[in-house]
Structure formats: C-alpha cells, structure tokens
C-alpha positions in Angstrom: 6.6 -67.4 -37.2 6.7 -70.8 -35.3 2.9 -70.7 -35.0 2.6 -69.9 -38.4 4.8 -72.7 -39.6 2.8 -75.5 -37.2 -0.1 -74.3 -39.3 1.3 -74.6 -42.6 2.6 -77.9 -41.4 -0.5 -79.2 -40.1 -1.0 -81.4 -36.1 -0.6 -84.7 -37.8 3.0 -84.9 -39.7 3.1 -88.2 -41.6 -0.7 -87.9 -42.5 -0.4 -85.8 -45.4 -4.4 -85.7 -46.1 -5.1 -85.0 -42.4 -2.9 -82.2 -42.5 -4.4 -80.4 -45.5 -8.3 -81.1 -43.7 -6.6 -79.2 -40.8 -5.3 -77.0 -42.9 -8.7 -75.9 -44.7 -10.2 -75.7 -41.4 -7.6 -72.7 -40.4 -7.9 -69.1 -41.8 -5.3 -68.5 -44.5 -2.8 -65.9 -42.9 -1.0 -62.6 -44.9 2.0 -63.0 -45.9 4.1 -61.0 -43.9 7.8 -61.4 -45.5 8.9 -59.9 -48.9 11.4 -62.4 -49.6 12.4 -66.6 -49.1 15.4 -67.5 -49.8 18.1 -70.3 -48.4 21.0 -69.6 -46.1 23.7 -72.4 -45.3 23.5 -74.1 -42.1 24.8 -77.3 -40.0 23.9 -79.9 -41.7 22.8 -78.6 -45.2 20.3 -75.7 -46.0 18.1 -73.2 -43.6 15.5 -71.9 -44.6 14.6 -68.1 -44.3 11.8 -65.0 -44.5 13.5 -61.7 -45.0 16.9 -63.3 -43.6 15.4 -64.9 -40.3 15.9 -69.2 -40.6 12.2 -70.7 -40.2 12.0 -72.7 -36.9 9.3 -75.5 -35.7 7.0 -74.9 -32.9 9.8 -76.4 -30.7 12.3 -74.2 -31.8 14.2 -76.7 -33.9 15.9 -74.5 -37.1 14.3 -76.3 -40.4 18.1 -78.1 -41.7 17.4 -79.7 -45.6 20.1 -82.0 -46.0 19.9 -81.0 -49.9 20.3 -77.3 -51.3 18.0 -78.0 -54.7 15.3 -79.6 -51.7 16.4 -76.4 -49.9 15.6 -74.1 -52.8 12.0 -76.1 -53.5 11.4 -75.1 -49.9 11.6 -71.7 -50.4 10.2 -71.5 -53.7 6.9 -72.7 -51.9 7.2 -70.0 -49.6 8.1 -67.4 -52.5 5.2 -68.3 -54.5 2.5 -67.5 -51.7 0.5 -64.5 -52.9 -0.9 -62.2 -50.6 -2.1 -64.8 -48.0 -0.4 -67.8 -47.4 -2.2 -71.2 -48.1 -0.9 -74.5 -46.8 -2.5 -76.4 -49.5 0.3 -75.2 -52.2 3.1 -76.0 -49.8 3.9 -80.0 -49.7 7.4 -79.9 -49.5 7.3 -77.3 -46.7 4.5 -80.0 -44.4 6.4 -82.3 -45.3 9.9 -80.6 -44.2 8.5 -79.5 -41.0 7.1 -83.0 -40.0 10.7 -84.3 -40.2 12.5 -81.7 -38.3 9.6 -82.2 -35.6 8.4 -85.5 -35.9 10.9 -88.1 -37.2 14.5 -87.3 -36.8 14.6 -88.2 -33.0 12.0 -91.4 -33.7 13.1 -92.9 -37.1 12.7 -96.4 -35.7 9.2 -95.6 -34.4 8.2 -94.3 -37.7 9.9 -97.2 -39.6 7.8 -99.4 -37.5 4.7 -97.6 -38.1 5.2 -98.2 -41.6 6.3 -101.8 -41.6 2.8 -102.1 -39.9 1.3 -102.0 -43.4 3.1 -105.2 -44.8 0.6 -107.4 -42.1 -2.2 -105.4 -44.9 -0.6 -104.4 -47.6 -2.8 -103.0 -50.5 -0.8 -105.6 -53.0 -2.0 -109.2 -50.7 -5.8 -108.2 -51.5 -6.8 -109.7 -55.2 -9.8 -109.1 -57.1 -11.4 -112.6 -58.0 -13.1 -111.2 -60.9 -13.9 -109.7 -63.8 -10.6 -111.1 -66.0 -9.7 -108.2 -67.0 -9.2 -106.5 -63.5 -7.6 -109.5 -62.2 -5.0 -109.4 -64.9 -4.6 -105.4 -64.7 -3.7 -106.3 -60.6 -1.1 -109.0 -61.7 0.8 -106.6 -63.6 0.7 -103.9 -61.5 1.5 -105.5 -58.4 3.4 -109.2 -59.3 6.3 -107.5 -60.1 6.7 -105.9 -56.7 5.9 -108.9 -55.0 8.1 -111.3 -57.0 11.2 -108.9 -56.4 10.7 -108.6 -52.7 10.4 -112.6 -52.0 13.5 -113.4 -54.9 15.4 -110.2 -53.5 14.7 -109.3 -49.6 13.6 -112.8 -48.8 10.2 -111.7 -47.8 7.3 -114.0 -49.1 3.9 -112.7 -48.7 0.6 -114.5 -48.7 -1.6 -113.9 -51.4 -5.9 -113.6 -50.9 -8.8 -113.2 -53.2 -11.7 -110.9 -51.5 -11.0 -108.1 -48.3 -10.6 -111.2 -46.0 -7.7 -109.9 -43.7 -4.7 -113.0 -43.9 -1.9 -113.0 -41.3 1.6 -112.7 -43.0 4.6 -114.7 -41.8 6.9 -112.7 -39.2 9.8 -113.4 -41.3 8.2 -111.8 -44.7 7.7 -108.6 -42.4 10.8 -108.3 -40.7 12.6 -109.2 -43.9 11.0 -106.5 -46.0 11.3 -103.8 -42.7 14.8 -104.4 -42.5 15.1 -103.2 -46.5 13.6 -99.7 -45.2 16.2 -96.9 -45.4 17.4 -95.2 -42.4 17.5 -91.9 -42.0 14.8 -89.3 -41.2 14.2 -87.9 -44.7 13.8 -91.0 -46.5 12.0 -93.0 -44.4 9.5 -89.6 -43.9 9.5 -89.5 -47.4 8.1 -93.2 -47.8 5.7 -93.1 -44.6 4.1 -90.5 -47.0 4.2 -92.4 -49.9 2.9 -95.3 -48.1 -0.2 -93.7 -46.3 -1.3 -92.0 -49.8 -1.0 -95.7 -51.5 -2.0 -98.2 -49.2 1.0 -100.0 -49.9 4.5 -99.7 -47.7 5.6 -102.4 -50.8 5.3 -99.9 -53.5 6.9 -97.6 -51.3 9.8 -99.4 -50.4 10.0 -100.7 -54.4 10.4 -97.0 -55.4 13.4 -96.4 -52.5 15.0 -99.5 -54.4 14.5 -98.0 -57.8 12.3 -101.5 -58.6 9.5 -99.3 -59.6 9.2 -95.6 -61.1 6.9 -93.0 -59.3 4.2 -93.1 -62.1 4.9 -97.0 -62.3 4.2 -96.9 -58.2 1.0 -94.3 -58.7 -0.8 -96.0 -61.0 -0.4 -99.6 -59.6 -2.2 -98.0 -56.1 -4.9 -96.9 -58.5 -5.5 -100.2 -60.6 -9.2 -100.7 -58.7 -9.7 -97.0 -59.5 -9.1 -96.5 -62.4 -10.9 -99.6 -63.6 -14.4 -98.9 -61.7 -13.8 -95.0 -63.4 -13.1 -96.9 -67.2 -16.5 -98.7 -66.7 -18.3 -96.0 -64.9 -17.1 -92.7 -65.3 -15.0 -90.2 -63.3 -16.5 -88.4 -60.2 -15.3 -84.8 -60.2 -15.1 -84.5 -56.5 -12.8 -88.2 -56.3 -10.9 -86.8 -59.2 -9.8 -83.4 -57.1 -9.0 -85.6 -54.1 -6.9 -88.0 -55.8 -5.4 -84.9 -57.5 -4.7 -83.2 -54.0 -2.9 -86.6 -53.1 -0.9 -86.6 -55.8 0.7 -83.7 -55.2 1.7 -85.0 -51.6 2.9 -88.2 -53.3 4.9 -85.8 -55.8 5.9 -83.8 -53.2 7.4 -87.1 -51.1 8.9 -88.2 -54.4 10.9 -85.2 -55.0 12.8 -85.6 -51.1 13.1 -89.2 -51.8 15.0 -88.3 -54.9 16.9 -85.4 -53.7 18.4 -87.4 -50.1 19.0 -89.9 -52.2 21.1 -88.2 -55.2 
C-alpha cells in the first residue's frame, strides 16, 4: 500500500503539475480495497482501505488535522473505479506530501515560497495595450497596496520581464505574514507554484482575496491574449487540470483554518 500511495502522491510533493506528469507516466493500478473510510487517530483523522490506516512510503500514518478534510480524503479513494488514477485524487497528493514532505521542514518550505516575492508574478506590468494595463491594476493593486499599508512590505514595481531586486525588508516582512503550520503553509506552496504569485497566495491565507478573486488575477495575461485570440483546447485542459490542484489546496486552506 505504501508503494501504491507514493504513486498516487507523486516524487515531487509541492509541485502539484510535476506530480500529475509522473503520474501519467505510471500504469494506473486496480483497486484492490472495497471500502475507504476515516478512523480517529492522534492528532485528528486516519485514513483507511478495508480498515487498514494508509501510511507514506516512510511509514508515517496519514493524520488530517480536520475530519470533513479527512472524509474528502477518502471520498477520493472511494470514488476510484476499477483502477485507481492519481489524476482524480488532489487532496490525497496533496495530503501525502505533507505527512512526508513538510511537517518536519515547515521553515524550509516557508522559505522556498518566500523565494517567489524576489519575482513575484504581481511586480511584472504590461506597458501596453490600455486595456490590459488597467485589467493588471485591478487585479493585482489591491494585493499590493494591502501588503505595503498592512505587513509593511513595499515592493518595486517594473514595466516589461526585466528581473528588479526587491528590498530585503519587503521580503522578510511579507514571509513573516506566512502561517505556520504544515498544512497551511503546504496548502499555499501549492497555490503559489500554480499562480506564480506567493502574494496572492498569502492574500487568500489573510482572507484579503477570494479563491476565484486569487484565480483569475494569476490569469489576467491569459485570459486577455484568449479574449483577442481565441482559446487553445489543449491550454484550456491544462489550466483546467491546475485548477483542480488550486481547488484542491483551497479546500485544506479552508478546512485547517475553520
């Protein structure tokens, strides 16, 4: 089962869209367990197959700190058909990569994602058409104005791809508003890598921004080259796989936080 699991999780545990190429890449499995269900544990919620608790590939029992996160979990597992695809099952990648990954090394991962305020998707402004420049403004002004008025973290602003060091005290200032504990800051390393932006991310753990309000201002460029252009079908089911990894990392956000 812990092989299995490592599969379903995938090799790289914060990089949702590497762990779904690796995933593709392995044969689905059957499924060899009639039911999934939740069993209580240290700490919150097991998981289990026919009774047995789901382990990681280092033995570490799977612990949800949340029982409707807990019963999400399972429901992944329950709703498997006769082989078992990773694709389907976010919340269970996502679950393992915590238990694995990030509960001894929260730090580590916080400062992985505090890398992407030096870059941050939201510093980089279109310098024309109007319209597009405006569409940006909206979108990502908002975020920016709350983290210099409220954290204390003011950014520097640039028109093109031309990479512009930020001030050490806008980085440090916005990477010490990052939660702490292993599920959330999992959760936002997620959101972050899907978006481009550890800002957005860390506006949503704040509850500055909505999750659609957060998802649409990573798509601004997007979704204005696919207005003037047209939608490409295979982009389309891509940023469609994403978003169920964003929606996935959402829902544990939510749930550790309730």
């Amino acid at each position: 089962m812990r092989e299995l699991f490592d599969e379903v999780a995938g090799k790289s545990p914060l990089d949702p869209q590497e762990a779904v190429r690796q995933a593709t890449r392995t044969p689905l499995r059957k499924r060899f367990y009639k039911e999934a269900g939740i069993a209580a544990a240290d700490g919150g919620f097991a998981i289990t197959l026919d009774g047995k608790a789901i382990r990681t590939p280092s033995a570490r029992q799977v612990v949800i700190p949340a029982r409707a996160l807990a019963e999400a979990v399972a429901a992944e597992w329950a709703a498997q058909a006769e082989t078992i695809n990773p694709m389907t099952m976010p919340l269970t990648r996502l679950a393992n990569s915590v238990v694995e990954g990030v509960v001894d090394r929260v730090d580590d991962v916080a400062d992985d994602l505090a890398r992407y305020f030096q870059s941050d998707l939201l510093f980089y402004r279109a310098g024309h058409p109007e319209g597009l420049v405006a569409r940006e403004a909206a979108h990502w002004d908002p975020v920016l104005f709350w983290a210099a008025e409220t954290l204390g973290a003011h950014f520097i602003l640039s028109e093109g791809i031309m990479h512009v060091p930020q001030p050490e005290q806008a980085i440090a200032a916005a990477r010490a508003a990052l939660p702490g504990d292993p599920w959330s800051i999992a959760a936002l390393h997620v959101i972050t890598t899907l978006t481009g932006s550890g800002l957005l991310a860390l506006a949503l753990a704040h509850g500055v921004r909505e999750p659609d309000q957060v998802w649409a201002a990573a798509h601004v460029d997007e979704d204005w080259n696919a207005e003037k252009w047209g939608v490409d079908e295979e982009a389309a089911a891509r940023r469609a796989a994403r978003q169920r990894d964003f929606d996935a990392a959402v829902r544990v956000l939510q749930a550790v936080q309730a």
